[in-house]
C-alpha positions in Angstrom: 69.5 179.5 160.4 69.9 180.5 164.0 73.9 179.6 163.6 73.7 181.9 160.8 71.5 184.5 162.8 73.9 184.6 165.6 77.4 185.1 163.6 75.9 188.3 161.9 74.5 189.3 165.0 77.9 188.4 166.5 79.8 190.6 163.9 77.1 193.5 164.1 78.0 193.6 167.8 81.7 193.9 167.0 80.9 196.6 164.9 79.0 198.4 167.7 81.6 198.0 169.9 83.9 199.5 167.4 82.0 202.4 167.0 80.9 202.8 171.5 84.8 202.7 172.0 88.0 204.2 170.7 89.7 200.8 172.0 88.9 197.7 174.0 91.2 195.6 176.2 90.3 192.4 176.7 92.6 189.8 179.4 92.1 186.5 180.1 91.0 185.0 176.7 92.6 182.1 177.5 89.6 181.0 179.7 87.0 181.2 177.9 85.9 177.8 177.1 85.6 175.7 173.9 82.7 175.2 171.8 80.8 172.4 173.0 81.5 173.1 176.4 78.3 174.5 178.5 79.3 177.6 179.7 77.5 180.2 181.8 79.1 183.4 182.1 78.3 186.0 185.1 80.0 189.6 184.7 79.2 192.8 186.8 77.1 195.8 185.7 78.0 199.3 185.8 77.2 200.1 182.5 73.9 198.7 181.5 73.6 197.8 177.9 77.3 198.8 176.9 78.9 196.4 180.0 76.7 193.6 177.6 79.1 194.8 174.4 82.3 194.3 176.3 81.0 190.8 177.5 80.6 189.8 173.8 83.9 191.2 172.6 85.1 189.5 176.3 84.6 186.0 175.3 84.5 186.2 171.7 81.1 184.8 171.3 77.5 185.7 171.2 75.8 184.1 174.3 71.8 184.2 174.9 71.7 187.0 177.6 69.4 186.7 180.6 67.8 190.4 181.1 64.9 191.8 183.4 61.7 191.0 182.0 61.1 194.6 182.8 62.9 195.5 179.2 60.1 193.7 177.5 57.5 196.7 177.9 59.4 198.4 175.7 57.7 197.4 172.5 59.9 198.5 169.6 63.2 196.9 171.2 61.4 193.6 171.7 62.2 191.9 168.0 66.0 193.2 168.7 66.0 190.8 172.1 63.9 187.9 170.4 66.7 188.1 167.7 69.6 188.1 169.9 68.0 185.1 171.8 67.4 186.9 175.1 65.9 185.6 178.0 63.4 187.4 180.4 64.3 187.3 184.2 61.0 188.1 186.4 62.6 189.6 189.9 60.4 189.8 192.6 61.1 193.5 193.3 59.3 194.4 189.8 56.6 191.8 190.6 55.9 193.7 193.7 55.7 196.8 192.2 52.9 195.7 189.2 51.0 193.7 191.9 51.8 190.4 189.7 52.3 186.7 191.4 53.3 185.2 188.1 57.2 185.7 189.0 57.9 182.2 190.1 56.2 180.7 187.3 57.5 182.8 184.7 61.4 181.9 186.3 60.7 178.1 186.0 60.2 179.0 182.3 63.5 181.2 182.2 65.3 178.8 184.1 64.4 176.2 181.9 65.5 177.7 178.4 68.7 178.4 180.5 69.3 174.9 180.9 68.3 174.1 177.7 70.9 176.5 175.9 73.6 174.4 178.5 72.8 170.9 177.5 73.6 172.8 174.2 76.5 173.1 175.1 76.4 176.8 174.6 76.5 180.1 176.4 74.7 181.5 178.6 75.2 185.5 180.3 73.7 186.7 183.1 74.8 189.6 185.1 74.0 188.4 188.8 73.8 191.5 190.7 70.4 191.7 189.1 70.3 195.5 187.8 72.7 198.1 186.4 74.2 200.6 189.1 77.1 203.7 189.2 79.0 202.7 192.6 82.4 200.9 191.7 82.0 198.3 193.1 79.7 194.8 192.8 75.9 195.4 194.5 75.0 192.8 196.1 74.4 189.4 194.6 71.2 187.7 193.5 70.8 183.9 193.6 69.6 183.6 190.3 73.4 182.6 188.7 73.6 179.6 191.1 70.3 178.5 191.0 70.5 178.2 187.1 74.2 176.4 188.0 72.6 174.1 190.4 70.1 173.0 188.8 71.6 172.5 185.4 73.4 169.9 187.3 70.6 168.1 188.6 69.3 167.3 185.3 72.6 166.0 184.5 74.4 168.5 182.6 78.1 167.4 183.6 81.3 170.1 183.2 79.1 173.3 183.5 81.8 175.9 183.6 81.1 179.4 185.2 82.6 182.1 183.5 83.4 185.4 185.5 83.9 188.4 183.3 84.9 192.2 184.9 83.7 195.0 182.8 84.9 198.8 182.7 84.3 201.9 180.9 86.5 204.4 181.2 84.4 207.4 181.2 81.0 206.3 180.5 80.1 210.1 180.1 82.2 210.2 177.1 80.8 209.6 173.8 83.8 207.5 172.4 85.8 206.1 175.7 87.7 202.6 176.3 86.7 199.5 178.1 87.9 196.3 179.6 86.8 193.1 179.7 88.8 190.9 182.3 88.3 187.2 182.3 89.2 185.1 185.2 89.5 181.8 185.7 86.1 179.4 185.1 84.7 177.8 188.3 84.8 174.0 187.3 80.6 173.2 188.7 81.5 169.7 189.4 85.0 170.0 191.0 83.2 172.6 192.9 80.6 170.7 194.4 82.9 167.2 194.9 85.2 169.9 197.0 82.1 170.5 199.3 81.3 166.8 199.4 78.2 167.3 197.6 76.2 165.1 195.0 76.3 166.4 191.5 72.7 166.2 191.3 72.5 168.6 194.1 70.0 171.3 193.1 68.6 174.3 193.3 66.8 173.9 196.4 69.6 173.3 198.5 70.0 177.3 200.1 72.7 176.4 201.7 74.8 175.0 198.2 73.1 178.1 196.5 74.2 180.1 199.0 78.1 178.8 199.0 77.9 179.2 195.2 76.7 182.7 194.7 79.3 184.1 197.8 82.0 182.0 195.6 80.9 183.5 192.5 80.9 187.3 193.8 84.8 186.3 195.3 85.6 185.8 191.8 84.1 188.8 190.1 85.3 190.4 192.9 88.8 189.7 191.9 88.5 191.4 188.4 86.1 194.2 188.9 86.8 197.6 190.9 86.0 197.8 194.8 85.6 200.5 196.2 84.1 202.5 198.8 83.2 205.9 196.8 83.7 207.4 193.7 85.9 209.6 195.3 88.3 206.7 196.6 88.0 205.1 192.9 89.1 208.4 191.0 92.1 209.0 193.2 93.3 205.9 193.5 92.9 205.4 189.3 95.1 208.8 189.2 97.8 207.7 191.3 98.0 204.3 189.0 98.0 206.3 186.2 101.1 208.5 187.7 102.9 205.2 188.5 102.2 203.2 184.5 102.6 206.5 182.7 105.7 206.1 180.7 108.2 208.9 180.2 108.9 210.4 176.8 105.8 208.7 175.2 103.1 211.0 173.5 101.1 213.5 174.7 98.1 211.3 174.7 99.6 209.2 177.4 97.0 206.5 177.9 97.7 203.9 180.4 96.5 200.3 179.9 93.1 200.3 181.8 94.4 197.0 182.4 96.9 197.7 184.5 95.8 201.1 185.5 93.1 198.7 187.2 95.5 196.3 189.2 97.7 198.8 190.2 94.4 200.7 191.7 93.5 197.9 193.1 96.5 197.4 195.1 96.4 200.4 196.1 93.2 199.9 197.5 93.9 197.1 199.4 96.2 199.4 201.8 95.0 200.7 205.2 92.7 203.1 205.3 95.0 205.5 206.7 97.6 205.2 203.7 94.8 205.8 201.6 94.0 209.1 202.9 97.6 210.2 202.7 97.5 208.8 198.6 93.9 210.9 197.9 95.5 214.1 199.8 98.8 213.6 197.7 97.6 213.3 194.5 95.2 215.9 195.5 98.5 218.8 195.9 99.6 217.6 193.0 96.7 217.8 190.4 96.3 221.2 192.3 100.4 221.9 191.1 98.9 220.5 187.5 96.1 223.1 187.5 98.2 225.8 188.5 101.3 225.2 185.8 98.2 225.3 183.0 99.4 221.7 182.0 98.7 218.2 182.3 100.4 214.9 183.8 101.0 213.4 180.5 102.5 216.8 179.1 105.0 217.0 182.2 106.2 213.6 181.5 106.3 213.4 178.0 109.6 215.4 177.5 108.8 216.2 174.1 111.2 217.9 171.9 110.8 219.3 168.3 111.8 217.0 166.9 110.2 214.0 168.5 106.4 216.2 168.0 107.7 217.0 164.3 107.9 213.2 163.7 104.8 212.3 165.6 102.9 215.2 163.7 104.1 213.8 160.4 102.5 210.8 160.7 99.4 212.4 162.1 99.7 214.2 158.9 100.3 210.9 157.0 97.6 208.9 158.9 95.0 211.9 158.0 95.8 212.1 154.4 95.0 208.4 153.9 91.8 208.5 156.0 90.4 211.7 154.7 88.6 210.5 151.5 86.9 207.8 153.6 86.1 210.1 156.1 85.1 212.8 154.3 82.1 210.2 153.0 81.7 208.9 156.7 81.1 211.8 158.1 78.8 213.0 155.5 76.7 210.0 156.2 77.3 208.9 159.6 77.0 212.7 160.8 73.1 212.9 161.3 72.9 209.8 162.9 75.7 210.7 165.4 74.3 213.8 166.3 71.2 211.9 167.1 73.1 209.5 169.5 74.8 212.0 171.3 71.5 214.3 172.1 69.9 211.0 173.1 72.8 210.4 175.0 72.0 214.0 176.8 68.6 213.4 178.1 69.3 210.7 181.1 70.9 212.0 184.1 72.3 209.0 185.4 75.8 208.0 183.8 74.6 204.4 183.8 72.1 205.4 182.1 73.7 207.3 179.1 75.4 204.4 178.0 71.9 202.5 177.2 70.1 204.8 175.5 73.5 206.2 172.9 74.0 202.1 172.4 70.0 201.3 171.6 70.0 204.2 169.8 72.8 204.0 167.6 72.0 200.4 167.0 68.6 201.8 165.5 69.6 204.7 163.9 73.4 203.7 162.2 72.3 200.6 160.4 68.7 202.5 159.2 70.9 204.9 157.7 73.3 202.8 156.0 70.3 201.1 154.7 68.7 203.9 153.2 71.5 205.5 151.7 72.3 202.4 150.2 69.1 201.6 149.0 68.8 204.8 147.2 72.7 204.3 145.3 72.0 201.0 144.6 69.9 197.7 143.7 70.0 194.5 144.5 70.2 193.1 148.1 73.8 192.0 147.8 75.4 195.3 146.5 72.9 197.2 149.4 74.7 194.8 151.9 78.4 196.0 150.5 77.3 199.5 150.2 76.5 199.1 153.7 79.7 197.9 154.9 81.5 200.4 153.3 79.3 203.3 154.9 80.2 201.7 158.4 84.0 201.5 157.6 83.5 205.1 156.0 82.1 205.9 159.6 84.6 204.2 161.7 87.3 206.0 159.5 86.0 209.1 160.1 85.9 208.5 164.0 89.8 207.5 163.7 90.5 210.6 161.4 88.4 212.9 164.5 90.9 211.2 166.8 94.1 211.6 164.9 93.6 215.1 164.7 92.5 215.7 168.5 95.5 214.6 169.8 97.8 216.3 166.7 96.0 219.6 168.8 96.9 217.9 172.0 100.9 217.4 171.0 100.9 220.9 169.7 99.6 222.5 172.1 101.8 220.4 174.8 105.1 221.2 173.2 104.0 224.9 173.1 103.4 224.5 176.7 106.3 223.0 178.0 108.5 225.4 175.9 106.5 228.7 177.2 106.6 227.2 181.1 109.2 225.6 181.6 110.5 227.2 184.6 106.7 226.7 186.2 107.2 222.7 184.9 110.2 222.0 186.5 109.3 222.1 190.0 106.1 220.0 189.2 107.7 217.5 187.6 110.4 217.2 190.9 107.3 217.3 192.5 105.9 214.0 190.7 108.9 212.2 190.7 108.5 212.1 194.2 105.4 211.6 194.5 105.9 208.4 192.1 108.6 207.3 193.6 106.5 207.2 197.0 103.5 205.4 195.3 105.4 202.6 193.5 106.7 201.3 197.3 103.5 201.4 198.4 102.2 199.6 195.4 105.0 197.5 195.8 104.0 196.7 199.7 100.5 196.4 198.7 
């Protein structure tokens, strides 16, 4: 039954994840490891409850999720975390602010189910800097993944493999954006501690092997998540990657890979402080050139000719003649319930925050829905299950036919751009050749 429990719940977090994002990358697959293998998977958090959705689509599986016990007090999501299998963490910072001295206690508990699920040979996630945050780069590191590492060992739990997975959103102000999950390389438990000439058995109360394990761990997510200093630094250093991946005559739409956007940022980043500066004040002049021209950086490189938008708006045309009777029905369902996740998504201030509530919502509110529309056009539990299906592919058409037509606007309105200013363009796009040109060496010295 719980086998059972988790694949739906698996697939009902694919769907979610379908609906959150217009696309997700994921890298790395290759390292997750196999079934049967006891596995315990440590990822950063920018994103609260959304960075969770990427890790699941990340590795392909549903693991049992370590969380704040904090997340228990709120009542109604409790029987959603009891069926996903979560486990309460009790950090000391919360058990100083209620006063309570049952934190230690409660943890033995937690880190007992954790080893539990590893002599499973299962998965286990927990995201180690211990709380959700909006800097771009990793908070510090709690002890807890280690501790749960170690002392899975010293009850005898052999090839315990630590997973490290790097999650980003794109924009995680935006309603329908794109994420990342980057998987590195597993840390091998028992290579790890034979390399430091320890025993196996070693355990949890050996700081200074807990200590040597969670500053190893943090290397690793390190390596695969953004580091920066600011925002600021982050956002200029993303735009000049985007400059140097964007390729000429594509689309309008111009996405890069957030893939590589992120490793060529990242390089970047790794230059000398003083280079830096010279990048942010560059790509400064020229998104101030951008502004002024009226245009963007994917309309000054995408070179489009009428012919080349006539094609592309064809097969918009094409794409949005198949979709519409679907999403004519999805968006006749799915529309009250959308609205309802994007005014909940309005009310936290924090961006880390806005991801949370529009994912608990939407889990709450989407499959209610389905259900009750459903239940009213139908009988039976099976047919109520199909008709549900078909409401959420109805919705996730509609969301594609939305999209479609966006950037049919976007190519429109580019071509009629570039033909009304092209003597304004010209100079701007001199202007970013060089630019590029300079940023690829120093990506390249990087």
């Amino acid at each position: 039954m719980r086998r059972l429990l988790d694949r739906v719940l698996y697939t009902l977090a694919r769907i979610a994840a379908l609906g959150f994002f217009r696309q997700v990358e994921v890298t790395g697959r290759h390292h997750v490891p196999g079934r049967g293998v006891p596995c315990l998977v440590v990822a950063n958090h920018f994103n609260g409850f959304v960075d969770a959705l990427l890790v699941v689509r990340g590795v392909g599986r549903l693991p049992r999720f370590l969380a704040k016990a904090t997340l228990w007090n709120v009542r109604p999501a409790r029987l959603l975390y009891a069926a996903v299998g979560m486990v309460p963490v009790y950090r000391r910072a919360d058990a100083e602010l209620s006063g309570s001295t049952s934190t230690e206690s409660g943890n033995q508990s937690t880190f007992r189910r954790a080893h539990q699920v590893l002599a499973e040979g299962q998965l286990i996630a927990i995201f180690p800097e211990g709380t959700t945050h909006d800097e771009p780069r990793l908070a510090e590191m709690r002890t807890g993944a280690a501790r749960i590492a170690l002392g899975a060992a010293a009850e005898g739990i052999r090839n315990l493999q630590i997973l490290p997975v790097g999650v980003v959103t794109e924009d995680k102000l935006e309603t329908r954006s794109r994420g990342l999950a980057q998987i590195g390389a597993p840390i091998d438990l028992d290579r790890e501690l034979a390399a430091a000439g320890r025993a196996l058995d070693t355990g949890e109360d050996d700081r200074e092997a807990v200590r040597l394990l969670t500053d190893r761990i943090a290397d690793e997510l390190r390596a695969i998540t953004p580091d920066f200093d600011s925002g600021r630094e982050y956002g200029a250093l993303t735009l000049a990657a985007e400059m140097i991946a964007r390729n000429p005559g594509r689309s309008v739409k111009g996405e890069v890979q957030l893939s590589v956007r992120e490793r060529l940022a990242k390089q970047l980043g790794s230059l000398p402080a003083d280079e830096q500066t010279a990048i942010r004040a560059a790509v400064a002049d020229y998104q101030l050139d951008l502004a002024l021209a009226g245009v963007r950086d994917s309309e000054v490189v995408a070179g489009l000719a009428g012919r080349s938008v006539a094609l592309r708006l064809a097969r918009s045309a094409a794409t949005l003649l198949i979709l519409a009777p679907m999403a004519l029905v999805g968006i006749v369902v799915n529309l009250l319930p959308a609205l309802l996740v994007v005014v909940a998504g309005q009310r936290p201030e924090a961006p880390v925050s806005k991801g949370t509530t529009r994912v608990l919502v939407g889990l709450a509110v989407f499959p209610l829905t389905w259900w009750a529309v459903s239940f009213a056009a139908t009988d039976g539990w099976l047919r109520v299950l199909l008709a549900m299906a078909g409401l959420a592919l109805c919705g996730l058409a509609a969301a594609m036919w939305a999209e479609v037509a966006s950037w049919s606007l976007r190519d429109l309105r580019a071509w009629r751009a570039i033909r009304n200013r092209r003597a304004v363009i010209a100079p701007v796009r001199d202007h970013r050749a060089e630019l590029v040109d300079r940023l690829e060496r120093l990506a390249g010295d990087a």
